[in-house]
N, C-alpha and C positions, 0 to 999 in steps of 0.2 A: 504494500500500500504506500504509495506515495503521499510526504508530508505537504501539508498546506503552504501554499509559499505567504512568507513573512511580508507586510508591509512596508512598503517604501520608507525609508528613514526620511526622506523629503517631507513626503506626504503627513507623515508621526510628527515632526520636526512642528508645520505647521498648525498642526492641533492643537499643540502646546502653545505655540502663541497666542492661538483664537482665545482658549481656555483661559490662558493669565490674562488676557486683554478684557475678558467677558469679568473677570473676579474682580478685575483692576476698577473697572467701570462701578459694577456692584456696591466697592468698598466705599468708593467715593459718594455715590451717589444714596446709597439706601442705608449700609450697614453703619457712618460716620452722622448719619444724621439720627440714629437710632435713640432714644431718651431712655437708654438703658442706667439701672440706679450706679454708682460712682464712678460714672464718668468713663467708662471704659465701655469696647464695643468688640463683636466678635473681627477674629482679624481674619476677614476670607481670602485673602491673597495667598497669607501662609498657610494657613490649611491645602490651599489650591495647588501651593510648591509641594506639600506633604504628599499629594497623593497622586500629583506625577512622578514623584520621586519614588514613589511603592511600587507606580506600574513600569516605569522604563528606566530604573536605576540610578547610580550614583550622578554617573556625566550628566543626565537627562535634569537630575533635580540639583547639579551647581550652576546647570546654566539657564534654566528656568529663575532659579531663585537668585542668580543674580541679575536677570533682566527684570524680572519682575521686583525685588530692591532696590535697583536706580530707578525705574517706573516711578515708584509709590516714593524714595526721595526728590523728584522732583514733581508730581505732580502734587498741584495747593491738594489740600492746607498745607502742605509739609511746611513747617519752622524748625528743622534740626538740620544738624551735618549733614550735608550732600556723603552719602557713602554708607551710613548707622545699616539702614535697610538692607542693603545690597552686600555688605559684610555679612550680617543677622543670617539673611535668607537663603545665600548662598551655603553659607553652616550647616543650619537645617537641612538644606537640602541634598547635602552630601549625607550627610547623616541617617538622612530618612530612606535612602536611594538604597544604602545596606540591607534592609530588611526586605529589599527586593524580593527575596529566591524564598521568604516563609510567608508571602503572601499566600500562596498556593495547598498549603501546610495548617495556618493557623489563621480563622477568621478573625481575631481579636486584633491581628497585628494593627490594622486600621486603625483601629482608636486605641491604642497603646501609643502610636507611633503621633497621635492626634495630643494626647495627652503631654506625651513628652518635649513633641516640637514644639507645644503652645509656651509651656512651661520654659525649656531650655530660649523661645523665641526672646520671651519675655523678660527673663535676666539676662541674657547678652545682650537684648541691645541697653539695658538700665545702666551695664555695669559699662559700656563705650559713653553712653552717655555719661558715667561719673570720672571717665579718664579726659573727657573733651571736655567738660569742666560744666555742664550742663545743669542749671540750678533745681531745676524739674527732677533730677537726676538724685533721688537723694532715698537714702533705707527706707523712713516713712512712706513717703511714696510706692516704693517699690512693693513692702511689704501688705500693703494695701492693696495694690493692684494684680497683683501675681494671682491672688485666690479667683478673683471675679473675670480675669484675663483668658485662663486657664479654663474657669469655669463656661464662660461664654461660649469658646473657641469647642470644647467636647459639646456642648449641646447644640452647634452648629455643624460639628464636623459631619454627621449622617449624611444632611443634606448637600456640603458641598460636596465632599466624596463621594456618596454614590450618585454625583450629577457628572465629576470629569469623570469617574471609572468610567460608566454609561455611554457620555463621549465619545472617549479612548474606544470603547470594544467596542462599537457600533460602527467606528471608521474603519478597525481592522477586517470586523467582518464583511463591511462593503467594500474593501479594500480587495478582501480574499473573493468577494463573490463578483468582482470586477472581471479579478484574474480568472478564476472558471468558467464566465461567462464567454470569454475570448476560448481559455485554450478548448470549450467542449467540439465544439465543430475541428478541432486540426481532431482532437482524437479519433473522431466519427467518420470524417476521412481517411485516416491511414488505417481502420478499419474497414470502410469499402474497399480502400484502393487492397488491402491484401487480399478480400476475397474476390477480387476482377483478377488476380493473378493466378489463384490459385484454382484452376479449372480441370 
């Protein structure tokens, strides 16, 4: 039995843009305006790096999470160092991109991997912010926000993740159903042509 042919890295490539582009939009426009209690809000970008980096690996989620970290540093509101993001996320997403090969193994990896990138998101970039000299940037703060940051991002994370997984396998499969769709007629042919031969 011959295996499925893999989709095009181009084609994957571009998916992952749409996806951090569609979260990028999201965050600004729905998830930052949200009146959630202290002042904090789910962070749907990093989740978004989190679960590309589960489905197509390490490379996939440093370079997701770093374009999608200079995105979000420069697009308003940003008022922090041009780079906080783009370090942060890029972290993350190497990070998250390991537990690649036990997505298959272990259903929980998702919100394991949801829990810890929120968490680890959330003190890296507090703790850049307290070496760039950041007044915002201070333990009270931190300690405050880490619970409900943390908290937000797991009761979001369902919905973002199983919206890019969703994505992702929907483009592979029309990706693969593209290709069968071409190669079924060569096969059908070189099946006539050998019984025209064989007479």
């Amino acid at each position: 039995m011959l295996n499925p042919p893999e989709p095009s890295p181009v084609g994957r490539n571009l998916t992952a843009v749409v996806v951090v582009v569609v979260a990028l939009i999201l965050q600004v426009s729905v998830a930052n305006r949200l009146p959630l209690p202290g002042g904090v809000t789910p962070d749907l970008v990093l989740l978004t790096v989190v679960a590309l980096a589960l489905v197509n690996g390490s490379l996939t989620g440093v370079v997701a999470g770093f374009g999608a970290g200079l995105a979000a540093d420069i697009i308003p509101p940003a008022d922090h160092t041009l780079g906080r993001y783009a370090l942060v996320y890029c972290l993350i997403g190497y990070a998250c991109g390991l537990a690649e090969g036990e997505m298959k193994r272990q259903s929980m990896v998702p919100f394991l991997a949801v829990a810890i990138g929120a968490l680890a998101g959330t003190v890296l970039y507090a703790l850049t912010g307290m070496l760039l000299g950041d007044p915002r940037a201070n333990w009270t703060i931190v300690a405050r926000m880490v619970p409900l940051q943390v908290l937000y991002d797991v009761v979001a994370s369902p919905f973002v993740v199983w919206s890019v997984l969703r994505v992702t396998r929907r483009y592979e499969r029309g990706e693969r159903g593209r290709r069968d769709r071409f190669a079924l007629p060569v096969a059908r042919y070189r099946a006539m042509a050998g019984r025209g031969t064989t007479r």
